[in-house]
N, C-alpha and C positions, 0 to 999 in steps of 0.2 A: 168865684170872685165876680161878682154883678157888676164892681166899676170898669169893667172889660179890659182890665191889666193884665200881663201875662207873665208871670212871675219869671224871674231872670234864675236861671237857674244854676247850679252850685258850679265851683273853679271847675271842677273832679270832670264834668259835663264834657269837657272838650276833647277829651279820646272819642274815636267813633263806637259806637257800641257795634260789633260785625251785624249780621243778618246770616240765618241759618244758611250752610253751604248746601250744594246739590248736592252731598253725600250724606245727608241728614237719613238718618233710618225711618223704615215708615212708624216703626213703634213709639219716636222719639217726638214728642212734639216741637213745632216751628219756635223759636225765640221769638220774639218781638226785639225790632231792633231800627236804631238810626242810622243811616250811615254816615248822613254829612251834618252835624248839629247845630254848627254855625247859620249853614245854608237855612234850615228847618227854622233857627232864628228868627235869620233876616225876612225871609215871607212872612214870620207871624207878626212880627213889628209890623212889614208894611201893610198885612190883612187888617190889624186890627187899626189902624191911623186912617186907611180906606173908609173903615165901620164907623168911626169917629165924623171922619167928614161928611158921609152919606147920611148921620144922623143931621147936622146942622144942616144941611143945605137941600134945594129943591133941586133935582136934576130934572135936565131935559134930556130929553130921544136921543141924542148923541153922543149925552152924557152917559147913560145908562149903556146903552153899546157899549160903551167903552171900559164901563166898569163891570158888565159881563166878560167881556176877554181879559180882563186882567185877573178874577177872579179866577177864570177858568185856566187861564196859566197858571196860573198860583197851586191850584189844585194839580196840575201835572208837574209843576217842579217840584210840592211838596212830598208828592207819589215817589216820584225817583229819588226822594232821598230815606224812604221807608222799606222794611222789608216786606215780602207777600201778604203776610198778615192784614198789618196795618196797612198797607193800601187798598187792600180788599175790604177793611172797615171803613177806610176814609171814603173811597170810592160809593160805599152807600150811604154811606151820610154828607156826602157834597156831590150830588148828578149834577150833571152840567144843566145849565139854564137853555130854555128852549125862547129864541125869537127875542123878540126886547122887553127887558122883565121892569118890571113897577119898581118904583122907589121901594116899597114894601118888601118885593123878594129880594131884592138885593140886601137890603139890611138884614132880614131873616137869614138869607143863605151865610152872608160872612158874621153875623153871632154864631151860627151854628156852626162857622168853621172856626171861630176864636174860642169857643168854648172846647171847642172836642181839642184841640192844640192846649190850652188848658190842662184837658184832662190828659193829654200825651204828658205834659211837663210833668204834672202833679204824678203820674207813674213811674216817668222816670227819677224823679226824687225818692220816690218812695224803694225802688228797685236799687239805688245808690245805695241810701239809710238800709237797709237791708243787707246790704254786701259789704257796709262798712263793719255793722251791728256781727254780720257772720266771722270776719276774717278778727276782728278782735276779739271773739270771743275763742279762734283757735288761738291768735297769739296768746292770749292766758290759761290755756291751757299745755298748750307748750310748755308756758315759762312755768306753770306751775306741775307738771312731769321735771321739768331740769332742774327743780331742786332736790335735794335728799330733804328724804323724810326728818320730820320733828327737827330742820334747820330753819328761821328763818331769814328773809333774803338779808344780807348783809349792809349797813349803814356807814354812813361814813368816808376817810378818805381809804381805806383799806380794802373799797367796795373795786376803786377803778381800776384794779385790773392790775397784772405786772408791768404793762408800758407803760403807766403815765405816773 
């Protein structure tokens, strides 16, 4: 998405997805996971509204300070709501800024963090659609084991059942 929107993402979203526990086997690969979603949210709204203003406006020196540390918190509250993995990604594609950075790096560093939050969203939609696509396709399988052969399923009101 180039209008640097951050698409809102599905109802389903609001359980925590875990992060691999310390008894993960070594054979087993790390999940990728969120822990706190809402949280992971709220930073990217206010990353990306940051990225917004820093476009229209000319900062000064104390402006910029100040939009480095909020940056760089950003990046440490977004770390603690990710698992190993994905901090280990983020972490190198968002280093902290060194000294007082130009209008320029600051815009660059928070597109590159709206985008890579982006591309977390767009994963985790896709990881949802996945798990939705799997778990239906057992429940028809299911329903279609619990019927006897060369019946098909039954229409009508004689469908509902003996209670109702």
């Amino acid at each position: 998405m180039s209008d640097g929107t951050i698409p809102e993402p599905p109802a389903s979203q609001a359980e925590p997805v875990e992060p691999p526990s310390a008894e993960t086997q070594p054979d087993e690969e790390p999940q990728e996971g969120v822990t706190h979603p809402t949280k992971l949210l709220r930073i990217a709204s206010m990353v990306r509204e940051l990225l917004e203003e820093t476009r229209q406006a000319t900062l000064d020196e104390p402006g910029r300070v100040r939009l480095r540390q909020i940056y760089e918190r950003s990046v440490g509250e977004l770390a603690e709501s990710l698992s190993l993995d994905l901090r280990e990604e983020l972490a190198t594609l968002a280093p902290p800024m060194e000294g007082i950075p130009t209008d320029a790096e600051i815009r660059i560093a928070q597109a590159q963090l709206v985008g890579w939050l982006e591309g977390l969203f767009h994963g985790i939609q896709a990881a949802l659609f996945a798990q939705q696509a799997a778990a239906r396709a057992q429940f028809e399988e299911l329903r279609r084991r619990g019927l006897p052969a060369g019946q098909p399923p039954q229409q009508g009101p004689e469908a509902r059942g003996q209670y109702l």
